[in-house]
N, C-alpha and C positions, 0 to 999 in steps of 0.2 A: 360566508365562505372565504373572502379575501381575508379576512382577522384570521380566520383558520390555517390558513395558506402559511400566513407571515407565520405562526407559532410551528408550525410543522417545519418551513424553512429553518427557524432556527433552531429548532429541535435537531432537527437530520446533521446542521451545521455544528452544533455541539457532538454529537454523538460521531462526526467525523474526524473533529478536532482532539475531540477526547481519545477517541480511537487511535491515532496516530502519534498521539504525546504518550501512548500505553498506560494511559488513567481507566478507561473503558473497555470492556471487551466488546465486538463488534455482537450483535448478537440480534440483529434484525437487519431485512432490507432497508438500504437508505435512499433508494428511489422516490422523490417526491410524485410521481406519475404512478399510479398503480395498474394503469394499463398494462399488459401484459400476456402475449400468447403462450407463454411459456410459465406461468403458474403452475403449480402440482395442485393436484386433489389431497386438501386434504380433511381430516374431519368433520369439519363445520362445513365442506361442501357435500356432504351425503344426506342430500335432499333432491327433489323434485319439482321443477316449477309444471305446473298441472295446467295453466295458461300463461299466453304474454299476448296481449294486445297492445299495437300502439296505434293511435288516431292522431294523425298529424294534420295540420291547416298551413299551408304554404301560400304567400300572397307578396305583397310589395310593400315598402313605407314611401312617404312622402320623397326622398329620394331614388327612388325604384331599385333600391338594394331590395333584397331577395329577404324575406320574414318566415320563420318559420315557430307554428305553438304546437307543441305536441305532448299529451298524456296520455302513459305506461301506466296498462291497467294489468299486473302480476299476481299472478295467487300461486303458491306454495305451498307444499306440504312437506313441513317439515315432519321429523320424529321428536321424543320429549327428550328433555335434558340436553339439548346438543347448541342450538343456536339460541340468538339473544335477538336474531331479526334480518332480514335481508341486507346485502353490502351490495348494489350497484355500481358500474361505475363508469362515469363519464368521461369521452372526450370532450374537450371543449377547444382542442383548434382546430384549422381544416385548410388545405396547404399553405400552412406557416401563417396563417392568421388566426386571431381569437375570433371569436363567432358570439360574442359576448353572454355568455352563457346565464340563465339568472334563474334559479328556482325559483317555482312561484307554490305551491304546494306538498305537502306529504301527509296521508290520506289512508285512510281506510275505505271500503266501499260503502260506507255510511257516512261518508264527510265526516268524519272525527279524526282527527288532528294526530298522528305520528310523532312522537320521543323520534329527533335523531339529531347527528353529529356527523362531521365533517373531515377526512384523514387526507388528506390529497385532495385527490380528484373521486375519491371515494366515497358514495352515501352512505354512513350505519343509520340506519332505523332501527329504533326499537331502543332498552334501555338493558346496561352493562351488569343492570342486578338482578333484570329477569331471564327467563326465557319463555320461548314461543312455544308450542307444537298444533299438529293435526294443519288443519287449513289455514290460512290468513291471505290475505289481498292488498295491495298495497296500489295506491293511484297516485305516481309521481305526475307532476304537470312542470312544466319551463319552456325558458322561451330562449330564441336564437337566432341569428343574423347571418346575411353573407352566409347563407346557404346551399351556393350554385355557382357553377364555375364555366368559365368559356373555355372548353377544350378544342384543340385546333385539328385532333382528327376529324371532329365528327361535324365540326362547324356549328354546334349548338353550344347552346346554355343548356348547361345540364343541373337538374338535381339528382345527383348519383350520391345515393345515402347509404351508409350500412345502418337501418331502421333498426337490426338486432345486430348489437356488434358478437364479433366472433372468440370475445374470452369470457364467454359465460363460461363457467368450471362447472354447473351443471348442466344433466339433460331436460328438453324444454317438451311436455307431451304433446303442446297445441302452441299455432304463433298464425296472428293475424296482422296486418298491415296494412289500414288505411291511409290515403293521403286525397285530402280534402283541398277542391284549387281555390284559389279567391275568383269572385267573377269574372275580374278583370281579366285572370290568368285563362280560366274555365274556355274564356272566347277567344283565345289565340290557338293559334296549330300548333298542335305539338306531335313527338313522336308516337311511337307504337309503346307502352310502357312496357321494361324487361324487370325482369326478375330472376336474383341467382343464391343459392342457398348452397350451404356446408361451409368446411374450414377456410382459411384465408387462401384464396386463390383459386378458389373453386369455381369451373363455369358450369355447375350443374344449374338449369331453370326450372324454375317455379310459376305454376298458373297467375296469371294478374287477368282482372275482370274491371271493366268498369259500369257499373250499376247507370250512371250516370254520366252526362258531360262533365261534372266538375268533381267526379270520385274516383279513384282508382285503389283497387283492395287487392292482396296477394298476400296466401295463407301457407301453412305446411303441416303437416302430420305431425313431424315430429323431428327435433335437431338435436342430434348428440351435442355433449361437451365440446365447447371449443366450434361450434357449427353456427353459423349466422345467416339473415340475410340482409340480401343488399336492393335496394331498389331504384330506376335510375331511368328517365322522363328528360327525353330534349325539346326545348323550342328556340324561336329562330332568335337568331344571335342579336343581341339589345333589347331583350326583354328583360333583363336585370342589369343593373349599371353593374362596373365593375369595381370592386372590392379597390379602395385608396385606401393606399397604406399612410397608417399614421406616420409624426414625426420618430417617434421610438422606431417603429419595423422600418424605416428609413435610414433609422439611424444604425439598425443592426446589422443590414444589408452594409451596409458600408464598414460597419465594423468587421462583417463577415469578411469581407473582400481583404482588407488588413492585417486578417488573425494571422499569415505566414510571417509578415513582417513584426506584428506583435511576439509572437511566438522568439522571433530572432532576438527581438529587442530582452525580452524577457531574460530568455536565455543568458542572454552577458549581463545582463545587470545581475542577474543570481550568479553568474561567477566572480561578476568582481564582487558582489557580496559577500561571497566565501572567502576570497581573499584578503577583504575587509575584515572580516572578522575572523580569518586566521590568522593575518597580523596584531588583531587588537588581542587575541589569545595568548600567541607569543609575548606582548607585552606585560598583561592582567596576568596571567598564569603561571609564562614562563619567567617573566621579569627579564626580556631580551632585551630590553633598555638597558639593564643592571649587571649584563654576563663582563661587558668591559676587552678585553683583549685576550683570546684565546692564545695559551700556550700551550706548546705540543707536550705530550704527557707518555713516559713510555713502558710504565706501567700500570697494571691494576690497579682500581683505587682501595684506598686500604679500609678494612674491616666493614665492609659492603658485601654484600654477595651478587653474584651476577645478577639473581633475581629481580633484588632491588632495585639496582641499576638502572634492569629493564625499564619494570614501573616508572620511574622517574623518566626515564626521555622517550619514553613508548607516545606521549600526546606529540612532541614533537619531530614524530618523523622519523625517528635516527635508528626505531629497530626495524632491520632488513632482514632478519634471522631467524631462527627457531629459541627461543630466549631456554625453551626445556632443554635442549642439547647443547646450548650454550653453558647452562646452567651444570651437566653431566662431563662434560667435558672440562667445567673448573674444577669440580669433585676430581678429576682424574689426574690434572697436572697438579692439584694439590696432594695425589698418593691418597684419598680418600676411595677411591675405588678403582676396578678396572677393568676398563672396557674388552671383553672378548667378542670376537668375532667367529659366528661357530658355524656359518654358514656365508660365505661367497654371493658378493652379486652375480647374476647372470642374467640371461639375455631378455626373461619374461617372470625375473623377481629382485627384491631388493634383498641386499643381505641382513644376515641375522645377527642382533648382540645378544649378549650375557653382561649383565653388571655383576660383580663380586665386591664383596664390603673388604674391604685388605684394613684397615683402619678405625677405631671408636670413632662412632658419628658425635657425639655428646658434644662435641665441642665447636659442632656446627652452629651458623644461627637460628633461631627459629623456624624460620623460614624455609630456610633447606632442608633441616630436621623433619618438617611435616610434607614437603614435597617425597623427601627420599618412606617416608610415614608409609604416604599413599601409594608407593610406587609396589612395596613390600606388602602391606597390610601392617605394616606395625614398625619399628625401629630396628632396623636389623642391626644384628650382631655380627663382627668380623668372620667373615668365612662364608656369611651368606651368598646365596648366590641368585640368581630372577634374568630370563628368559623374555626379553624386552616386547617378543613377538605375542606373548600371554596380554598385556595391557591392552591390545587390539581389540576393538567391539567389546569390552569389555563393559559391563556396566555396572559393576564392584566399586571399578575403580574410577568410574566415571563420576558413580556416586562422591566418591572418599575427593575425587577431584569439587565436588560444587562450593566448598565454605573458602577454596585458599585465598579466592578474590578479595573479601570479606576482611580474613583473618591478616592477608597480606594490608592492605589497607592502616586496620590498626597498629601493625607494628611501626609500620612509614607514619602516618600522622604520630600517634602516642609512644611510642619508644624510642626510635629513631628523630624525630619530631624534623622531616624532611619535608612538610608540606605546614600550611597554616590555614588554620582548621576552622579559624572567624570568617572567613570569607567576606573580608570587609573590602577586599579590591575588584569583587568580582558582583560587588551589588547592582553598579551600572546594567550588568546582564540582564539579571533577576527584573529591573524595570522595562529595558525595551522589550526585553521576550514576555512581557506582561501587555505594554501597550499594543507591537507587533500581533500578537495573539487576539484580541479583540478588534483589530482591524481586518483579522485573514477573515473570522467571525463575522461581520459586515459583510464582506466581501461575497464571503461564501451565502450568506442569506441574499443578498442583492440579486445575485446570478442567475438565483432560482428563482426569484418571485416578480424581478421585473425584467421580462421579456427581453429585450432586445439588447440586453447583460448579460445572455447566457452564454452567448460565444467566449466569454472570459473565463470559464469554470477553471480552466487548463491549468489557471492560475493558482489555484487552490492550494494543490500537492505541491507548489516549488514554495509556496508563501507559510505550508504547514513545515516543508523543511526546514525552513531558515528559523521558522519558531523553535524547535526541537534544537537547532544546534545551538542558537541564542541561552534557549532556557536552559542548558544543559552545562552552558557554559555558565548561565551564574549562581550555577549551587557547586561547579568545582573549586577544588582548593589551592589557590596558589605554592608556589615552590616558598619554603622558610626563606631562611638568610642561609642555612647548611643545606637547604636542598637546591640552592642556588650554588654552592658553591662544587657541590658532586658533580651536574649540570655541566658547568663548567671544565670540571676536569674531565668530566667525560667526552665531552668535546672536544678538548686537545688528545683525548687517547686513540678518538679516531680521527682526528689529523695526521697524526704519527703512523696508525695504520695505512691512510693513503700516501703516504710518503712514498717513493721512489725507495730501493734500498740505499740506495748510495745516501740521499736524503736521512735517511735513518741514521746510518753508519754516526754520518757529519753528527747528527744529534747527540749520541752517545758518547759523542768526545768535548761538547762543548761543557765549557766551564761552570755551567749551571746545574750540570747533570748532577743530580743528588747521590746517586751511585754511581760508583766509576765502573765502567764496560770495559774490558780490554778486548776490541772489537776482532782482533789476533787470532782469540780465543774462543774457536767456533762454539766447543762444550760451553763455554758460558754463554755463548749466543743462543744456543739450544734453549736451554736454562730459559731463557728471557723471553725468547720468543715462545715458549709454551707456556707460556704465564701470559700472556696476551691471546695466544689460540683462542680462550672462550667468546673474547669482546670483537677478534674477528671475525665469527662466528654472530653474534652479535649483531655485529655494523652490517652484516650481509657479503663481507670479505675473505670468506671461509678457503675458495680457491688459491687466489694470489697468497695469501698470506701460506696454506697450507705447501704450497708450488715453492717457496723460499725456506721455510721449515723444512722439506723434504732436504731444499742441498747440501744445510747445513747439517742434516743425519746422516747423508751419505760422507760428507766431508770427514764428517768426525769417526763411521765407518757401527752408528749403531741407531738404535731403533726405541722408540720411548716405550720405558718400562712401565707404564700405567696402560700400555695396550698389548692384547694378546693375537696372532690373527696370520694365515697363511702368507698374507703381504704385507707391505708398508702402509699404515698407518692414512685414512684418506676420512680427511676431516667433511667435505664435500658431501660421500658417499654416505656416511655417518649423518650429518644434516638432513638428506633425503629419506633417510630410512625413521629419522626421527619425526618430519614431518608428515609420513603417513598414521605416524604414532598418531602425533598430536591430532590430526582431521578425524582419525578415526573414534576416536573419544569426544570427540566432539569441543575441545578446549583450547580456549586463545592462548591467554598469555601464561597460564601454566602450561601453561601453552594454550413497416411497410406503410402509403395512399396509391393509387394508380394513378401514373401520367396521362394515360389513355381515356374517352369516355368507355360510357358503358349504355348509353342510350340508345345504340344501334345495334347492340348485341356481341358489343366485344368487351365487356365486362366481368368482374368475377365478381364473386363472394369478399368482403370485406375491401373492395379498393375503393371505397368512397369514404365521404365524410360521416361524421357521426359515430357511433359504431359503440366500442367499450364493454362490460360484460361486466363479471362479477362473479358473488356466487354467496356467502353465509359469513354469520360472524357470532 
């Protein structure tokens, strides 16, 4: 059973790990306990247990800890074709202790020997290439410890058992329950013995009889699904020693007591982790070592499209924007199309565009070509027109949306050759997130399988994190020597964007300026600053920027000819209406135990030890 445990631990731990790195679909319970009230019925439980006897012998060991043997004598009827054999299933702790559980037999009512296997805490009996039908009997025997608890209402030692625990997922026709005293027990006082039967927390009682001094029996007609009983015998307090906890449940208990402050500690070391390995990102990736001294840049960079742009400093941060109406908005200051506004924001909608093609796309880049593709359904021709609020819920075009990530990709690595495609600087990744990952694996099997380690589970999901953004990061592809260099200038284009105007102005007159501004000359400011609108748009600067383009339209006393619209031109407004675009298509960057006893009759169904249930397999 322990060899089983470890192989189930690590199995669950793979298929969590696996899950989470999205190598695996999740596609079964990963609960190592198969306990469980809340099971469904399902086919393999449409059967009938036709009896359940259990004969229990309660006594003492050599230290007067509490001993208990007990053998489940189950017969079933099953139907043909459906099951391979009975699934039992056991608790084996009993308030926060193990009880040292040990199988000692698996049995037919002829003493012949049971095919079974171990899933948890669950019995399969029987064998994976047969099946059973009509009657069968099954006589589990095991043994268990620290079976009796000093509860401080009732002032006894109690053994307050659930003898039939309450998730059997079938119904049971017959159930008997003896419990057998040892002599030594047999001759001390004890209480009245209770008895309470149905779902968990039920105080419906059940007949108990004792034949004898040293027997006590309590039977039932019949227990639906999910219905147990419980059984539950006081005597005077120090008639079983009490339960010492080992060094491990000492050690838990203490670890218990620390988890807030684990928890915290945790915490910041996975943030500065993040930040560990978003500076070694920037390094490996962005080659932020290598960017050198940012110059202000005050315009677009050349024969790029905004798209790409994106892509490129989308890892680092720098888009704040909708990159699809960034993207539509350079189409428009380049006279490649024009935006109409055919319907007014108001108070409980956003407003409506129209794109009109004014200009042959052909001379777009790829890139944009298959963006404006998908927008249309095909490449439109000048005079076209499309109705931006149609792309909404749309799932044509959602579809036409799923290859551009792909297709975008290879033109950036292979035609633009903007990235470096060896990933020879990003191998470091590919090892820790290799090692890291086989130690979250450890970790995670540890947790489960030695006790007083479980309080650490929590750690699981922050140590799967950091594996995923580790691994992730070393199969990406660093910036070239030219995607270092766009990088760069994109950098200075939104430095210049944050610039003060006055700031700007000063820019445009310095002697470095590659084109002369005559800053005088508001229409050529115009001119300029709509040739930057996309990348403010972009950087998440859409306001300020649009708020200084505004004065300099009214200065000059006109309104940009690539927009059509009751009002002035509101770059802003435009960004929001795009961004419901984008959400809406769904695309990034194309855009219970009882405290209480129960031996005085204040007891239910299911709040004792033992218990567990089962049902077919």
């Amino acid at each position: 059973m322990r060899t089983t445990r470890v192989i189930s631990a690590i199995g669950v731990c793979l298929v969590l790990l696996g899950t989470a790195l999205g190598a695996v679909p999740m596609q079964a319970d990963t609960s190592v306990r198969a306990y469980s009230s809340s099971s469904s019925k399902s086919s393999k439980d449409n059967f009938t247990i036709t009896k359940y006897a259990v004969d229990m012998q309660l006594g003492r060991d050599s230290e007067q800890r509490s001993t208990l043997k007990t053998k489940l004598t189950i017969t079933a009827n099953f139907p043909p074709e459906q099951n391979h054999g009975l699934a039992p299933e056991f608790v084996t702790q009993y308030k926060g202790h193990h009880t040292s559980f040990a199988l000692g037999s698996v049995q037919d009512e002829h003493g012949n020997d049971y095919e079974y296997s171990w899933s948890g805490d669950t019995l399969r009996i029987g064998n994976k290439d047969t099946y059973v039908s009509g009657s069968k009997t099954y006589v589990i025997t095991y043994t268990q410890r620290d079976v009796t608890w000093n509860y401080g209402d009732t002032q006894k030692n109690e053994f307050y058992w659930d003898v039939i625990g309450a998730s059997w997922r079938v119904p049971i026709s017959n159930a008997t329950a003896t419990l057998k005293l040892s002599p030594e027990l047999a001759a001390i006082s004890r209480t009245t013995p209770q008895c309470y039967i149905g779902r968990q927390g039920s105080h419906t009682t059940c007949t108990v009889t004792s034949p004898s001094v040293d027997t006590i029996t309590a039977s039932v007609g019949y227990l639906a699904p999910y219905a147990g009983m419980t059984l539950a015998v006081g005597f005077p307090q120090g008639t079983f020693a009490e339960y010492k906890k080992t060094p491990g449940e000492v050690f838990q208990e203490r670890l218990e007591a620390l988890l807030p402050l684990i928890f915290f500690v945790g915490m910041l070391v996975l943030g500065l982790a993040s930040s560990l390995v978003y500076w070694l990102y920037q390094r490996a990736i962005g080659r932020s070592k290598e960017l050198g001294t940012i110059v202000p840049e005050y315009l677009p960079p050349p024969d790029t499209s905004v798209t790409t742009a994106a892509e490129i400093v989308r890892p680092f941060r720098m888009v704040k924007g909708s990159a699809m109406a960034a993207q539509m908005i350079d189409w428009a200051v380049r006279h490649y199309i024009r935006l109409i506004e055919v319907k007014p924001k108001t108070f409980f909608s956003r407003a409506q565009y129209e794109l009109e093609v004014v200009k042959d796309v052909s001379s777009l880049h790829p890139e944009e070509q298959e963006i404006l593709g998908d927008i249309f359904g095909h490449l439109p021709a000048v005079g076209e027109r499309i109705n931006l609020k149609t792309l909404r819920n749309n799932t044509s075009y959602a579809f036409r949306l799923s290859d551009n990530a792909k297709k975008l990709d290879e033109l950036i690595d292979h035609t633009y050759k903007l990235r470096d495609t060896s990933r020879k600087g990003t191998r470091g990744f590919r090892i820790l997130a290799g090692v890291l990952g086989v130690l979250v694996l450890v970790l995670c099997a540890a947790t489960m399988f030695v006790p007083f380690l479980s309080g650490l589970q929590f750690l699981f999901f922050p140590g799967v994190f950091i594996v995923i953004i580790i691994g992730k990061l070393g199969f990406a592809k660093p910036l070239s020597d030219k995607g270092l260099a766009l990088r760069r200038y994109l950098l200075g284009l939104k430095m210049y964007i944050r610039y003060a105007e006055a700031d700007r102005l000063r820019l445009l007159q310095s002697p470095e300026t590659a084109e002369k501004v005559d800053i005088g000359d508001h229409a050529q400011l115009v001119k300029l600053y709509e040739r930057v609108l996309p990348y403010a748009v972009l950087f998440g600067q859409e306001k300020q920027w649009s708020q200084q383009l505004g004065q300099y339209y009214e200065e000059v006393g006109t309104q940009p000819d690539w927009y059509a619209g009751q009002g002035a031109f509101n770059a802003a407004m435009f960004v929001s209406s795009m961004s419901s675009l984008s959400s809406s298509t769904s695309v990034g960057s194309s855009d219970f135990s009882s405290s209480s006893g129960g031996s005085t009759g204040g007891g239910f169904s299911g709040g004792g030890g033992g218990g567990g249930g089962g049902g077919g397999w």
